[in-house]
C-alpha distance (Angstrom), angle and dihedral (degrees) to the residues before:
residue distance angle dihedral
X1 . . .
X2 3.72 . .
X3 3.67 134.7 .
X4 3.74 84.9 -96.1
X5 3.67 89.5 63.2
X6 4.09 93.8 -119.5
X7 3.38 129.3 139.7
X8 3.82 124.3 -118.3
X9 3.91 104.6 -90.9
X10 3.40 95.0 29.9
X11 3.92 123.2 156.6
X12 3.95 91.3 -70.9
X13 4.40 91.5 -158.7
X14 3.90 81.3 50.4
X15 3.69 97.4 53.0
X16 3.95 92.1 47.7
X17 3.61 80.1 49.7
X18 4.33 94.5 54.7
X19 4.19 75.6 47.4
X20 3.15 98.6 51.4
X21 4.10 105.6 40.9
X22 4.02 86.5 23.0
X23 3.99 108.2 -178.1
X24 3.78 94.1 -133.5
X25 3.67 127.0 149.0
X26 3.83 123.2 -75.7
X27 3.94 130.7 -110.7
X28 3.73 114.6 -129.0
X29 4.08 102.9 -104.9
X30 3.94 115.2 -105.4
X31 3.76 82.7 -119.4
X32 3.58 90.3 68.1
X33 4.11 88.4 70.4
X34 3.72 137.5 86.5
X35 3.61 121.2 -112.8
X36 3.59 118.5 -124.3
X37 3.56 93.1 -166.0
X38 4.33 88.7 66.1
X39 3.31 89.0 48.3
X40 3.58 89.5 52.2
X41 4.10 100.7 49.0
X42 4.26 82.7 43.9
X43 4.05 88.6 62.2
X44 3.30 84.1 43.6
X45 3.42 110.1 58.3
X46 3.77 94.3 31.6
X47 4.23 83.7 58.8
X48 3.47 92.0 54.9
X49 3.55 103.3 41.1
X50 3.77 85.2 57.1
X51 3.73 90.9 51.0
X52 3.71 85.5 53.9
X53 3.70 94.4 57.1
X54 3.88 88.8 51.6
X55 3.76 96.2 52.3
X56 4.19 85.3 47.4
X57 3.62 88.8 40.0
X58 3.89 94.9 59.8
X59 3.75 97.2 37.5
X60 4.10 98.3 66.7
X61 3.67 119.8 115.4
X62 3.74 116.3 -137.9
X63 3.54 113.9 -106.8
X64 3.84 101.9 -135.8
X65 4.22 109.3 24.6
X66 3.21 141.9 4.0
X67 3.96 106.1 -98.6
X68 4.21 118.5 -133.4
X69 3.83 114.7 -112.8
X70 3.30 99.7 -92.7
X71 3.59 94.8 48.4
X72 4.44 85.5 57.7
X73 3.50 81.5 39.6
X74 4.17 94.4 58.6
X75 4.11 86.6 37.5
X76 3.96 91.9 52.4
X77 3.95 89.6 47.9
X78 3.72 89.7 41.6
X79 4.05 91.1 56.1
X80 3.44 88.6 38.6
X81 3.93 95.4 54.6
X82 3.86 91.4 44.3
X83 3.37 105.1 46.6
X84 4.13 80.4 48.1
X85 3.42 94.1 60.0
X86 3.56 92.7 46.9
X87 3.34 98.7 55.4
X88 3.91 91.7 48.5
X89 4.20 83.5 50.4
X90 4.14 83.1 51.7
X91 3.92 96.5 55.0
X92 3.98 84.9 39.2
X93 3.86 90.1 61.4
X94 4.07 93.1 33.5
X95 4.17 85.3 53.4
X96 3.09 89.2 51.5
X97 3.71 104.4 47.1
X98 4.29 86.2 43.7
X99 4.17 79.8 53.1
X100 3.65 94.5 55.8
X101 4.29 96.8 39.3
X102 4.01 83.5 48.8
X103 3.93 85.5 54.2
X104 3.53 92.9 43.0
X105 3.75 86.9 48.5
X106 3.97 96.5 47.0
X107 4.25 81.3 53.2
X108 3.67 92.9 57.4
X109 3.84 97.0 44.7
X110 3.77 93.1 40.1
X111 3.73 109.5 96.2
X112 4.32 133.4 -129.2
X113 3.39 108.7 -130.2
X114 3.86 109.9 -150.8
X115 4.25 127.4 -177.9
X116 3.75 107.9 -131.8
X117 3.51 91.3 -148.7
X118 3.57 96.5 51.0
X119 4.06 99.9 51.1
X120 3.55 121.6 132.1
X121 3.95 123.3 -127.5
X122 4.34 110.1 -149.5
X123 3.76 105.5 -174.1
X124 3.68 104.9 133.4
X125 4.00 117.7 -127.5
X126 3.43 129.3 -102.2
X127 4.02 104.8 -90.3
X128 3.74 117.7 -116.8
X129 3.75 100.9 -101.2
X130 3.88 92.0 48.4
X131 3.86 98.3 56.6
X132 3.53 92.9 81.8
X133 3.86 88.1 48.8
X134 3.74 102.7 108.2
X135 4.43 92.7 -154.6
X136 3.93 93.0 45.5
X137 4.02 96.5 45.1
X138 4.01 90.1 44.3
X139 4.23 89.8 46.9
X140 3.53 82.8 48.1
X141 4.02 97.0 54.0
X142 3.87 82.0 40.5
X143 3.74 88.0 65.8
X144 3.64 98.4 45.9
X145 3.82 89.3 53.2
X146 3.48 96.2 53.0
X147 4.07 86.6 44.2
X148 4.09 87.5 53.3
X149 4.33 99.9 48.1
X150 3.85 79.6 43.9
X151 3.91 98.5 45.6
X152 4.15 83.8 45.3
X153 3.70 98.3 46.5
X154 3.80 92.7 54.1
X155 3.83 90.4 48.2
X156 3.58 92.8 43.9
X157 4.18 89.3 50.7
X158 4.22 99.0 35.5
X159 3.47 126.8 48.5
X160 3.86 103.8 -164.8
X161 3.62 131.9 118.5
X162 4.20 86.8 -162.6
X163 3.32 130.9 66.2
X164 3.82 125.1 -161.5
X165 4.12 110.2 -154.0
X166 3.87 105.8 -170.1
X167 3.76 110.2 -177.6
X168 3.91 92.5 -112.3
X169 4.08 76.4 68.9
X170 3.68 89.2 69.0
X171 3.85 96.9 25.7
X172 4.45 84.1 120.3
X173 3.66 88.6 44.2
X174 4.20 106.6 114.6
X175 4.03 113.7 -167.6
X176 3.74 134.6 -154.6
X177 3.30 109.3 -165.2
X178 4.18 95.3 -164.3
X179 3.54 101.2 68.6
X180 3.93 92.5 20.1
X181 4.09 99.7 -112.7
X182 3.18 123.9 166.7
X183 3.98 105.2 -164.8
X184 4.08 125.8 -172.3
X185 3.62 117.4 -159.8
X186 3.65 124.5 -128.0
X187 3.65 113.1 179.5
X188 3.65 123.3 -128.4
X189 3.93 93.2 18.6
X190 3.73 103.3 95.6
X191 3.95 100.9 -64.0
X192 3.32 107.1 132.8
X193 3.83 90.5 58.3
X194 3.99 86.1 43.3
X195 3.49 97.8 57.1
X196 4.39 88.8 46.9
X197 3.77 82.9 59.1
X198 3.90 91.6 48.0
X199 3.70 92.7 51.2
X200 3.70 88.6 49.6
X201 3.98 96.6 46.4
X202 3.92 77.7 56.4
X203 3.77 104.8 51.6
X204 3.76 96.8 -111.7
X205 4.17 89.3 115.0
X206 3.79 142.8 16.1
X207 3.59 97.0 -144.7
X208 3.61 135.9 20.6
X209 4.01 92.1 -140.7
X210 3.85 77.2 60.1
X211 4.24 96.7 71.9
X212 3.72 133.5 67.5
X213 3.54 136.6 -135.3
X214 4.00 86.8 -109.5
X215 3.46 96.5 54.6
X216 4.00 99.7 39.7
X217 4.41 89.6 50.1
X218 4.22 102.6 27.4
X219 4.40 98.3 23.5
X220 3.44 94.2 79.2
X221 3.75 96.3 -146.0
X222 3.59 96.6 143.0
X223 3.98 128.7 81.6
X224 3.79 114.0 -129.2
X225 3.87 112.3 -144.2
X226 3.76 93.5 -132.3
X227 4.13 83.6 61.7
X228 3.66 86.8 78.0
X229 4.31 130.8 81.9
X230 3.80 113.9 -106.1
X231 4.16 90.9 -87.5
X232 3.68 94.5 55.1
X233 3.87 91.5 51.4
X234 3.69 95.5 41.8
X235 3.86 88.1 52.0
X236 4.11 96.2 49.4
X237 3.13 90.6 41.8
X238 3.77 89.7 52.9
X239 3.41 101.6 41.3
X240 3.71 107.7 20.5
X241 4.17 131.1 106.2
X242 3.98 90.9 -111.8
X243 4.09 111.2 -164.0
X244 3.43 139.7 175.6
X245 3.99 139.7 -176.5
X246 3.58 129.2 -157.8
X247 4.12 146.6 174.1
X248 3.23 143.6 -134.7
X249 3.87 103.2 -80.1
X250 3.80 101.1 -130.0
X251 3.97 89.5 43.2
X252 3.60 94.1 49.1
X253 3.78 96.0 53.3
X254 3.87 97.2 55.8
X255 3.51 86.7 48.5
X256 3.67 82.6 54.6
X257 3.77 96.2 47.3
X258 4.37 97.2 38.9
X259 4.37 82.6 50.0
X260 4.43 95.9 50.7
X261 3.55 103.8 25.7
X262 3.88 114.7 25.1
X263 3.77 87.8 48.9
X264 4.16 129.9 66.2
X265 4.16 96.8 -92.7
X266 3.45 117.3 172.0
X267 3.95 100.8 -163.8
X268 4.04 96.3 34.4
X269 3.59 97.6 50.1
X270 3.42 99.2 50.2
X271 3.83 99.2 35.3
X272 3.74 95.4 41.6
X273 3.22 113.0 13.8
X274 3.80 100.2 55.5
X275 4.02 92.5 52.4
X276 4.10 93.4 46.0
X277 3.89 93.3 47.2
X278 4.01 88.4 42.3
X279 3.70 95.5 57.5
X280 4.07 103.2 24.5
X281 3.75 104.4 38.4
X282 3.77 122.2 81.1
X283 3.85 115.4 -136.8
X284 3.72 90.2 -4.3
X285 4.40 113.6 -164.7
X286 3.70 117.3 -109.3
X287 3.77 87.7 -124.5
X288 4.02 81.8 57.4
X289 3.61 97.4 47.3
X290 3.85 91.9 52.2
X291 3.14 103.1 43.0
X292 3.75 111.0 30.5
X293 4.09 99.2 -144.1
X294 3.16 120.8 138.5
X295 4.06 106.4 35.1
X296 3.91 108.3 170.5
X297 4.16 125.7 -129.0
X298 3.92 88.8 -116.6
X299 4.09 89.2 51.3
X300 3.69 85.6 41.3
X301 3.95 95.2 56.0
X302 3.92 83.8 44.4
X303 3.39 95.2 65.2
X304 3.91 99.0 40.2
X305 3.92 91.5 51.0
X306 4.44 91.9 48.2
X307 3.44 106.6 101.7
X308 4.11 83.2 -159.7
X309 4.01 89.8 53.9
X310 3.89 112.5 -178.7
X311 3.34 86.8 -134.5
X312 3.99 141.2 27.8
X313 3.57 139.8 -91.5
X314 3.74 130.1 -83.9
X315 3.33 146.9 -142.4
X316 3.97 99.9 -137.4
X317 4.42 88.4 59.2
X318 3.81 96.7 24.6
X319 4.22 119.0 121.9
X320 3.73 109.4 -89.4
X321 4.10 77.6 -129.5
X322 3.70 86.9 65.5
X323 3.68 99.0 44.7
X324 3.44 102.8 48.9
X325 4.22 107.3 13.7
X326 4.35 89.4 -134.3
X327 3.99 85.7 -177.0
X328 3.92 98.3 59.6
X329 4.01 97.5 24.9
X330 4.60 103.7 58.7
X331 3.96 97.3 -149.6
X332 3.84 111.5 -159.6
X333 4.21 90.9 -152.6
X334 3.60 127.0 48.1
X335 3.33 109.9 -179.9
X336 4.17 126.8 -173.3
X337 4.15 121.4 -147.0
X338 3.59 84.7 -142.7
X339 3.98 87.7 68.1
X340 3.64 91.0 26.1
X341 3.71 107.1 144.6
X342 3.72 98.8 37.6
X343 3.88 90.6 42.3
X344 3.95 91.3 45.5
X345 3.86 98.7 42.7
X346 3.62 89.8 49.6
X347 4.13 95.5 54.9
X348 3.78 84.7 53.3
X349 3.41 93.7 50.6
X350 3.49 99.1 49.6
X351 4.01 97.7 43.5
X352 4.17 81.7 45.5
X353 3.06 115.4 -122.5
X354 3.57 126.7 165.2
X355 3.78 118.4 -56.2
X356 3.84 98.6 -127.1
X357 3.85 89.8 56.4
X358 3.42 114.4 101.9
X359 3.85 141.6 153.5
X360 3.91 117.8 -71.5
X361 4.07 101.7 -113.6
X362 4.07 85.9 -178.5
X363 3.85 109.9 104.9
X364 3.55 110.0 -116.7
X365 3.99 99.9 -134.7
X366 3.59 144.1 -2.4
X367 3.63 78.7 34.3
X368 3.83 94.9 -178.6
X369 3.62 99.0 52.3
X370 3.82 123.7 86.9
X371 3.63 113.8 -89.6
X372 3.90 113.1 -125.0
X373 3.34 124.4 -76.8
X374 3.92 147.8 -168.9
X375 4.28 82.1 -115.6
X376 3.54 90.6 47.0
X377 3.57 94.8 44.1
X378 3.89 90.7 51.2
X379 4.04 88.2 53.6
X380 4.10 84.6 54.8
X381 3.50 96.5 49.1
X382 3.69 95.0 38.1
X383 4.24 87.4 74.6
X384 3.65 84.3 66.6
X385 3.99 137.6 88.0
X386 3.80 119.5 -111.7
X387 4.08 85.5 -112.9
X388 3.78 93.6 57.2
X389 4.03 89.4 49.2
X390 3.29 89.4 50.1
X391 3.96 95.1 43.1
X392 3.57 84.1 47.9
X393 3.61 100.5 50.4
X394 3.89 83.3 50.8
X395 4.07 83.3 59.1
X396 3.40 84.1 65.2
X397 3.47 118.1 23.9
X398 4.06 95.7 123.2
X399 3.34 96.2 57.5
X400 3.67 98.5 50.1
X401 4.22 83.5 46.3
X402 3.32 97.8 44.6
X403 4.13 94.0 42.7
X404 4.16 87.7 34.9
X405 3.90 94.3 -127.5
X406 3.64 119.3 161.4
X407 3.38 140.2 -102.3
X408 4.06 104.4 -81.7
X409 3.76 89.0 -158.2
X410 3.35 136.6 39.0
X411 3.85 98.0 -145.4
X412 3.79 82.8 65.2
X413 3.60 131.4 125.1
């Protein structure tokens, strides 16, 4: 048995694969630190501005006589002695605030340790008058099906009996503390419309017609679970409803692709589209290289199978693995876009909340255009060779094992 947890005469293109797209356990991002060099130009500045007030300080002229020498003499060493003691009251506070981002720092880095035999599963139970309900008991079985092939697929892939939770783990993780939800996002699988019922559940709005896009991504309404100390993750994660929804991997990534690139976007354009039509496209424009518009599907796929990418990962095309770590975190709800309504209704229904809350069916932008399909994915994927569907299928071979999707193609292997 190796480290991998296979058995000898194993699937060997599946064990390259487990290689490959291994499910191991995520460095916090270098994003996540604080930069010395701020600090720095902060001390700075606040040094000199003091020295500024000493030099204007000492050059006044008195208003009413001219004062002996020893009088300018006492004023200069006056200044001088004040202006000392506020700087040394400046560093005070700016050690101080360095103390407290250092502590904040040493929280983020310091790690959760978790038994996986000892983890606690939160998904309420059916209520007395719904077990004889034939559509809530099978959704229910539903969910502890999904639950299983997941539960078996991480065994099958990780061979621990620890798991090590750092809060960049649960850095996605949104909480609402009313009805105890624990909530990771998934982009491009209903989340927008998730987080407007969140916000609701918590009192921040009547109605989820009643939020924008702006205020559900940029407000900052919502807690993050990593916001919390050690104790106050341990005990949501413990305690808490924790619930996640996901999409068919292939379908989810052209969503990805029409939302960034086939739209006006002033961060993805620039950021990735400049680098992915720089090194992919042959002969590129000038107007192309400096502005980034315009990046096809085929240079697209290019970039997300390099393993020297111009340009970083994101969240919008990431693994679901990655996003929300589904073999150290147990979540009690998977739910799947495809099924979204049904599966999303239901989770409110059983963690009760109120009966005229319901899922958002509105489409949260580009409202006019077609939402993404499994035709239109097909068209997408059809621009491709049969080596880059395959290569991208490999991308994302966990999530459709661990989420038991299908094959998208039947050239697939």
């Amino acid at each position: 048995m190796s480290a991998m947890g296979y058995k000898i005469g194993h699937n060997t293109h599946h064990f390259w694969r487990g290689i490959k797209y291994n499910m191991g356990f995520q460095q916090p991002k270098k994003q996540d630190c604080v930069s010395s060099n701020n600090q720095d130009r902060r001390l700075r500045k606040n040094t000199a501005d003091r020295a500024a007030t000493v030099k204007q300080s000492n050059s006044l002229e008195p208003s009413e006589s001219v004062p002996t020498k020893l009088q300018s003499t006492d004023r200069r060493q006056s200044s001088i002695m004040f202006a000392m003691k506020d700087q040394q009251k400046g560093e005070e506070i700016n050690s101080i605030k360095l103390h407290k981002r250092r502590r904040r720092f040493i929280i983020k880095k310091s790690p959760i340790l978790i038994s996986m035999n000892s983890s606690i599963l939160n998904l309420p139970t059916l209520r007395y008058e719904d077990r004889n309900n034939s559509k809530w008991k099978s959704l229910y079985q539903i969910q502890g099906e999904r639950k299983r092939i997941m539960r078996e697929t991480c065994s099958k892939y990780k061979s621990n009996s620890r798991r090590i939770i750092t809060p960049y783990h649960v850095s996605r993780i949104f909480v609402e503390d009313k009805y105890r939800v624990l909530y990771c996002e998934v982009p491009k699988a209903g989340c927008s419309n998730w987080k407007r019922v969140l916000m609701v559940l918590n009192g921040l709005a009547s109605s989820t017609k009643d939020i924008q896009h702006n205020t559900v991504h940029y407000g900052n309404y919502l807690k993050r679970l990593d916001g919390f100390d050690h104790k106050g993750i341990y005990h949501r994660l413990s305690t808490y409803t924790k619930m996640l929804f996901i999409r068919e991997p292939f379908e989810k990534l052209v969503s990805a692709f029409r939302d960034k690139f086939e739209h006006p976007n002033n961060y993805y354009h620039p950021v990735f589209g400049k680098a992915i039509i720089a090194r992919y496209r042959v002969n590129a424009t000038k107007e192309a290289l400096r502005t980034g518009s315009g990046v096809k599907f085929k240079e697209f796929i290019q970039y997300l199978l390099d393993v020297h990418r111009p340009v970083g990962m994101d969240i919008h095309w990431d693994h679901v693995n990655r996003l929300c770590s589904p073999c150290l975190i147990d979540y009690d709800f998977v739910g799947k876009f495809e099924s979204m309504e049904e599966d999303a209704n239901f989770f409110l229904h059983l963690i009760g909340a109120p009966q005229n809350l319901t899922f958002p069916k509105f489409k949260d932008r580009h409202s006019n255009e077609e939402r993404t399909t499994t035709k239109i994915t097909q068209q997408y994927f059809a621009q491709l060779s049969p080596s880059q569907r395959q290569q991208s299928y490999d991308f994302y071979y966990m999530d459709y094992l661990m989420f038991n999707y299908s094959k998208p193609f039947e050239d697939l292997y």
